[in-house]
C-alpha positions as CSV (number, residue, x, y, z in Angstrom):
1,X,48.3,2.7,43.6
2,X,47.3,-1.0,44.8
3,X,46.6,-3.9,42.2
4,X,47.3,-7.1,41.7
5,X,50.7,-8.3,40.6
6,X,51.7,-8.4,36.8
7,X,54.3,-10.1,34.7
8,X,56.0,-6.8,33.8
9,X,56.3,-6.4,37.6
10,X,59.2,-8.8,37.7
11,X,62.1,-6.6,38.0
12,X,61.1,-4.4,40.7
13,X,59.6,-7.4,41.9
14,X,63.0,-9.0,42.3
15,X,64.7,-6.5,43.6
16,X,61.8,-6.3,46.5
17,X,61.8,-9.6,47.1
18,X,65.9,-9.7,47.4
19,X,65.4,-6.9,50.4
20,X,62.4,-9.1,52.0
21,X,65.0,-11.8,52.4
22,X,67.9,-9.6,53.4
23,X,65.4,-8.3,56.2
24,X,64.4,-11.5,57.4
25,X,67.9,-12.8,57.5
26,X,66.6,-15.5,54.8
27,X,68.9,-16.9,51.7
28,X,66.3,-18.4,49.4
29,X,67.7,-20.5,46.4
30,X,66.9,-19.0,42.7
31,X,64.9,-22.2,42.2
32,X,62.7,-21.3,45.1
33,X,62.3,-17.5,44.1
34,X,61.4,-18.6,40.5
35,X,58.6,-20.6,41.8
36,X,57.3,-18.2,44.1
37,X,57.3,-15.6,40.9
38,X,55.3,-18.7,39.6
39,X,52.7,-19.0,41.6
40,X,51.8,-15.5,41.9
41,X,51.3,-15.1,38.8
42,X,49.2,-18.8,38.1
43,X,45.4,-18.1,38.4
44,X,45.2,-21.9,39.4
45,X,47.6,-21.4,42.8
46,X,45.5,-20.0,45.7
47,X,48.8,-17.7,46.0
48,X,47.6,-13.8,45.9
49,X,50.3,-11.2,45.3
50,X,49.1,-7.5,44.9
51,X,51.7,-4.8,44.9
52,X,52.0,-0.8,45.5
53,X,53.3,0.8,42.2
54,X,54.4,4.5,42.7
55,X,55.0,6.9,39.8
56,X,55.3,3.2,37.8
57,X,58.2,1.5,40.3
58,X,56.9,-1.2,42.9
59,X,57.6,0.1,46.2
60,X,56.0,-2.6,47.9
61,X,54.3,-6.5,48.1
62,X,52.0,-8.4,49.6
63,X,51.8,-12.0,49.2
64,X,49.0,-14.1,50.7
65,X,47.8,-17.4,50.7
66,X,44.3,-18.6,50.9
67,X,43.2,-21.9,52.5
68,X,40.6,-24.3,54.3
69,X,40.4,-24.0,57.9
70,X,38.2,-26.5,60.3
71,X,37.1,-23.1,62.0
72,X,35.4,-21.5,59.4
73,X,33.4,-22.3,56.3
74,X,35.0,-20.6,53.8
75,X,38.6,-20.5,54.5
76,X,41.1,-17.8,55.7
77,X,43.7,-15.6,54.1
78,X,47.5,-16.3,55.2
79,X,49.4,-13.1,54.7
80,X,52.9,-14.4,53.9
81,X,54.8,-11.8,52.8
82,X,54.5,-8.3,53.4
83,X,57.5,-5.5,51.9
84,X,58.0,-2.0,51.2
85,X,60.8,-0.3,50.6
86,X,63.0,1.3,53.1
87,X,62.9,4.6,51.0
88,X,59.2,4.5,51.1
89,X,58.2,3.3,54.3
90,X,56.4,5.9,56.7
91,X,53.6,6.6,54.0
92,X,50.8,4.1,54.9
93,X,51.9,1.8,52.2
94,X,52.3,-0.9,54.2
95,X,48.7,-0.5,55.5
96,X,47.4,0.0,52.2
97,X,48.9,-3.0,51.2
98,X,47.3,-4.8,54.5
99,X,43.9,-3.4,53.7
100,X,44.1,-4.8,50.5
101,X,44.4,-8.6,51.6
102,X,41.5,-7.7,53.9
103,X,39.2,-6.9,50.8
104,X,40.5,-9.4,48.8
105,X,39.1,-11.7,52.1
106,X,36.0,-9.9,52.8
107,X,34.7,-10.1,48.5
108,X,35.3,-13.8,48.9
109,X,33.9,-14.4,52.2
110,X,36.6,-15.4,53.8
111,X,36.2,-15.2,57.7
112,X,39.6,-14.1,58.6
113,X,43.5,-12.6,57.3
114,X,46.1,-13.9,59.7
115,X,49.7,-13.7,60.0
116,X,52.8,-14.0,61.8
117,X,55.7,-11.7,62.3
118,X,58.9,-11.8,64.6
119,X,58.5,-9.8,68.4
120,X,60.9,-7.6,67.5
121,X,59.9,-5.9,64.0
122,X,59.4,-2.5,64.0
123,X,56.0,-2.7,62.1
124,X,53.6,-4.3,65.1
125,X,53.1,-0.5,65.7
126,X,50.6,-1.2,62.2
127,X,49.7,-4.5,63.0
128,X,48.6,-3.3,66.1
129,X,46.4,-1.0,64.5
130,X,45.1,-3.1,61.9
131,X,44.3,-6.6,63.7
132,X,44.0,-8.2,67.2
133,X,47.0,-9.5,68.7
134,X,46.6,-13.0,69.4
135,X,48.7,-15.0,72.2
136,X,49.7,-17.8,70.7
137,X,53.1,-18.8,70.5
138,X,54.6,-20.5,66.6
139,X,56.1,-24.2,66.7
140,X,57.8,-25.2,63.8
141,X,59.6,-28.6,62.8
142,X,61.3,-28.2,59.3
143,X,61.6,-31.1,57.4
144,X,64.4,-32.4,55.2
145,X,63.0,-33.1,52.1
146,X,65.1,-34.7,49.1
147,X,64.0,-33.5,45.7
């Protein structure tokens, strides 16, 4: 079943979210994951998390970020994140998760969901299916921030 994320999710949540990172070869700080939890949850964040709940466990997440954009009116939908578990993957919940963001977009008008995922991840065999593969190519300058 798809809805939108709860505060009870937390747990499964967690553990999710620590095999998203393990995946992407990321080490995110406590801080960091805290405030992501955060804004998921804060009506006031434009940050969107729905989740697949199976037999009452999380199995999967989507995160996705809505925003202005000069080419369209009403903004887009940045699909962040996007996790299921090993153990469950193979069952369309990753597309159901996908299809999710796009309704969330399409009942608020938005003109498009985008993302961005690495060349070699076995899941463009459902992105292919689900969107248009652009040819664009990410840049990306991190910046040192002091707190």
């Amino acid at each position: 079943m798809i809805r939108p994320i709860h505060a009870k999710d937390r747990p499964d949540w967690s553990s999710l979210w620590e095999g998203y990172q393990a995946f992407y070869e990321a080490e995110l700080s406590r801080e960091q994951s805290e405030l992501t939890w955060t804004r998921l949850l804060d009506p006031s964040v434009p940050l969107y998390g729905t989740v697949y709940e199976h037999d009452g466990k999380i199995v999967g997440f989507a995160h996705a970020l809505v925003h202005l954009s000069s080419f369209s009116k009403n903004g887009q939908v940045y699909l962040e994140d996007l996790f299921v578990s090993p153990d469950f993957r193979g069952r369309s919940i990753g597309r159901a998760l996908i299809n999710a963001v796009i309704a969330f977009a399409h009942e608020r008008k938005l003109s498009c969901v985008h993302w961005v995922t690495g060349s070699d991840n076995p899941a463009r065999k459902l992105y292919d299916s689900v969107a248009d593969l652009r040819d664009y190519v990410q840049y990306r300058h991190v910046l040192e921030l002091s707190e």
